[in-house]
N, C-alpha and C positions, 0 to 999 in steps of 0.2 A: 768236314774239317772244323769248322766252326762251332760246333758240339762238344769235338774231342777238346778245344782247345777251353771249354767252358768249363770241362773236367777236369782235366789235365791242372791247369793251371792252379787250383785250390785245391788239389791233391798236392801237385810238391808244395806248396807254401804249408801245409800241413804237416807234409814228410820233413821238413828241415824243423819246423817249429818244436814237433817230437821229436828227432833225432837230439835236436841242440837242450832240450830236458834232458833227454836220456846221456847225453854225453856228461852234464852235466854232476848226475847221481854216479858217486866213486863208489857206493856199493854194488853194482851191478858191472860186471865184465862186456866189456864190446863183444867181444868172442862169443858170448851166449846167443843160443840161436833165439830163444823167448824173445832176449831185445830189441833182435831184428823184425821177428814177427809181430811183434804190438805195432812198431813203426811202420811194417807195413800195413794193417790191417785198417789202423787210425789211419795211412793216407787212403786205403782204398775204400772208409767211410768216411768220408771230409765232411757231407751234409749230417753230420751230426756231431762230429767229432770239433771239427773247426768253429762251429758256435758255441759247443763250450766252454775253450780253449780260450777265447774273444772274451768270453762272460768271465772268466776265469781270472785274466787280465786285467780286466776293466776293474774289476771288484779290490783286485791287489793294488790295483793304480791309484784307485777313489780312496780305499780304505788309507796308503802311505799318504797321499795327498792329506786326509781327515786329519792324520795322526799329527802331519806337521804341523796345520793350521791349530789343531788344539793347543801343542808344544810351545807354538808362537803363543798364542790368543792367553794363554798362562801366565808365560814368561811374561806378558805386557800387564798383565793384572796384578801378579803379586810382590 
């Protein structure tokens, strides 16, 4: 029980994380079976998929955060 639940559980936080990209992108139809199959295949590889996702994140996060600081650290210099 305690296994499935080790799996389980970072598979959907996977499954919704790519669901809510893919909803996201208006070029791609809900309807498409591909859509569904990536989103399943990415939650049924989480240990690999989910740390990119994270790194992916992280890099978007650090990077917006940079841009402000530089934005600010500008605006106060010139």
């Amino acid at each position: 029980m305690t296994y499935t639940l080790l799996y389980a559980v970072p598979g959907i936080l996977v499954f919704f994380i790519a669901l809510s990209s893919l909803l996201k992108d208006e070029k791609t139809p809900n309807s498409d079976l591909e859509f569904w199959g990536v989103t399943l295949v990415a939650s049924l590889l989480w240990p690999i998929t989910l740390p990119s996702m994270l790194r992916k994140k992280f890099i978007d996060w650090s990077g917006s955060r940079d841009s402000k600081s530089r934005l600010l650290n500008h605006s106060l210099w010139s």
